[in-house]
N, C-alpha and C positions, 0 to 999 in steps of 0.2 A: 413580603419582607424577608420571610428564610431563604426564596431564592437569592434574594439580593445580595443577601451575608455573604453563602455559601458560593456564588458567583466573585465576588468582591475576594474572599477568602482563597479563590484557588488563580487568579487573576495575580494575588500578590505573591504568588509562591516563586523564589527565584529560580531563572534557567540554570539549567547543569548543560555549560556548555563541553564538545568533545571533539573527539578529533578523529583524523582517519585511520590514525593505527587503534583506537580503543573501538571500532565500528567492526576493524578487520583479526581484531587479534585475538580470536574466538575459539573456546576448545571447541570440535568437532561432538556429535552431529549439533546444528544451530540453525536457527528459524531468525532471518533478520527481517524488521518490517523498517523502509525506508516510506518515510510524507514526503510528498512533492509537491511545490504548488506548480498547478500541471501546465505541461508549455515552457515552465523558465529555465531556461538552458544553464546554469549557474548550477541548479538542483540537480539537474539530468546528468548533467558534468560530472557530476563528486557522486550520485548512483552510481556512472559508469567505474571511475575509480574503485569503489566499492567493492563494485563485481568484477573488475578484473582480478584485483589486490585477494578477492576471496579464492577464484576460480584456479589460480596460480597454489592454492594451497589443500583442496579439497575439492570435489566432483561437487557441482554446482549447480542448481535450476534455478530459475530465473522468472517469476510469475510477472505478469504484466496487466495490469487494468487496463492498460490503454490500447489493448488487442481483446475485442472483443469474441469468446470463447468459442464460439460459432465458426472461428477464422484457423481454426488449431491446425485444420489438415494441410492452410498453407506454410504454417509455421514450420511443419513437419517435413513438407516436400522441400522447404529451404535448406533446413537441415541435412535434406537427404542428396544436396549439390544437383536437383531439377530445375531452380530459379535462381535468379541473379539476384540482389536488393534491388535493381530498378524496378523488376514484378511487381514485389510486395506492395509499393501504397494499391494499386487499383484490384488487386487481387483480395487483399485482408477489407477492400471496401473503406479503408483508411477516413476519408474526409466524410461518409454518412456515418461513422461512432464517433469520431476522436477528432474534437475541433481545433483543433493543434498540429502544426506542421509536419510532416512526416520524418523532413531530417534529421527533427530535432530529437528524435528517439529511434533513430536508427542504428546506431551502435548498439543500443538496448535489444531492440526487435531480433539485432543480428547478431545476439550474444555467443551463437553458435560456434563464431571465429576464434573464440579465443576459449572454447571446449566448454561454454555450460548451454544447456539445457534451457530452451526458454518455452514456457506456459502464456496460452492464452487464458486470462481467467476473468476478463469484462464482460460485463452483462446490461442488458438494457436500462435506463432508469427505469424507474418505475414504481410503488404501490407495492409493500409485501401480498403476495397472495393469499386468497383467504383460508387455501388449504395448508400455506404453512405456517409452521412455529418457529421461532428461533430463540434463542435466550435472550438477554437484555441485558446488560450489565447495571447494577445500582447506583444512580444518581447520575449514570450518562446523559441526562436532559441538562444537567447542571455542567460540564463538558462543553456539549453541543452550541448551549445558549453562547458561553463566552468565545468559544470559538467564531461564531459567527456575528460576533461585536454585538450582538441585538437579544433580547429574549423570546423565543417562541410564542407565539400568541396561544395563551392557556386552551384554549379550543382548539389547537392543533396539535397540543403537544401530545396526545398519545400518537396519532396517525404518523405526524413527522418523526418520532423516537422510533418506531414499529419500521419503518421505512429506510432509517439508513443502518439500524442493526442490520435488517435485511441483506441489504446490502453486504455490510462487513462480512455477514455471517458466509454470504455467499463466494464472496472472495476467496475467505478464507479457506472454506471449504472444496473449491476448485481446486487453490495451489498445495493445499494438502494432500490432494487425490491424484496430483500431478507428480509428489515426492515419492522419491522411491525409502525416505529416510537417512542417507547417506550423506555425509560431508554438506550443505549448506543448500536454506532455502531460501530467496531473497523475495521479500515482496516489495513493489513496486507500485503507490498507491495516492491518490489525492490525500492530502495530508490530514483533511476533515477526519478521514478514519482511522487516524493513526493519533494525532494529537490526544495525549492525557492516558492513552495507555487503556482507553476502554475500548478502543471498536476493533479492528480485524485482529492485532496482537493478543486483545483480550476472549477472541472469539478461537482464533486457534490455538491458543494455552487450551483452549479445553479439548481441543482434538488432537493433540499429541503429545507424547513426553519429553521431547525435543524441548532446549529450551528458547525462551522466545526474545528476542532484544531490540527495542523500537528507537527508530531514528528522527526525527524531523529534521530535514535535508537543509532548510536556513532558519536564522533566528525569524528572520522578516519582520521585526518589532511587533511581533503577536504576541497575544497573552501566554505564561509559561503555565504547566501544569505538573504536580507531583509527578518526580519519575520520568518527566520528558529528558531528554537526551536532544539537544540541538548543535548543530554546527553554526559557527559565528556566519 
């Protein structure tokens, strides 16, 4: 019954919706985390806006889930004018991570043209491992549930809560390790972990003093959550 409230409760909180100058018009240094729901070019569109609109004002890195971290050295030799974009899907291994078209985040992949800095910071799914820990934010199950229109079956709910912190935690902590601190950090992320302001935004507040500002990229008639930031 208390999930149901407190579900019901953050379900009814209304969007603050926003726009692209209040995304971009950021005192320096600033950590932006953009949700995408992944693949919709509509979303991927208004990131790219994003990052150019930022990169035009401040030295810029660009972290991306949808290059899995593994793939960094080819990020890097693009960067370094050795490959073309035609390279990149077969090179980054493109279509065995990331089930979503190449083109559609190429601009992003190839941020490097228009002078930032782009991270590979995706990682396998998976299972937190049992060696590690990572924090948890409080009441992120209650988050998660509505987000994902269903409530977690109480027998899952530690494993699954444990498992996309993990996640966030590790995101976060790649494009952290990827900033050098200056002028602007943009993440680029399935929106699961960004909605409501618990998962990666709230994982790397804790690893930097940088401050952090989270996006969700369209309304999509999703549930709204305290503190969400959406674009119509």
């Amino acid at each position: 019954m208390w999930t149901l409230f407190v579900s019901a409760a953050l379900a009814a909180t209304p969007c603050e919706i926003t726009s692209l100058k209040a995304a971009t018009d950021l005192p320096i240094p600033a950590i932006v985390v953009l949700g995408e729901r992944k693949g919709h070019h509509p979303d991927l569109m208004r990131a790219e806006k994003i990052i150019g609109k930022l990169a035009k004002t401040a030295p810029t890195t660009v972290a991306l889930e949808s290059v899995h971290r593994e793939q960094q050295e080819v990020i890097d030799r693009y960067e370094a004018g050795e490959l073309t974009p035609t390279d990149l899907p077969d090179l980054l291994h493109w279509n065995d991570y990331w089930a979503f078209d190449f083109w559609r985040y190429e601009r992003l992949v190839t941020a490097s043209v228009i002078g930032a800095k782009v991270a590979a910071v995706g990682l396998d799914p998976g299972l937190r491992p049992d060696d590690v820990q990572v924090p948890i934010p409080p009441g992120y199950i209650h988050i998660l549930d509505d987000a994902l229109a269903h409530p977690v079956p109480v027998e899952l709910e530690s494993r699954f809560l444990q498992t996309v912190a993990y996640r966030d935690h590790a995101i976060a902590s790649a494009a952290s390790e990827a900033w050098n601190g200056e002028g602007f950090l943009v993440i680029l992320a399935d929106r699961l972990h960004v909605e409501g302001g618990h998962g990666i935004s709230w994982q790397i507040a804790r690893m930097s003093k940088a401050p952090v500002h989270a996006f969700v990229l369209a309304n999509a008639e999703s549930p709204c959550f305290d503190g969400d930031k959406l674009f119509r």
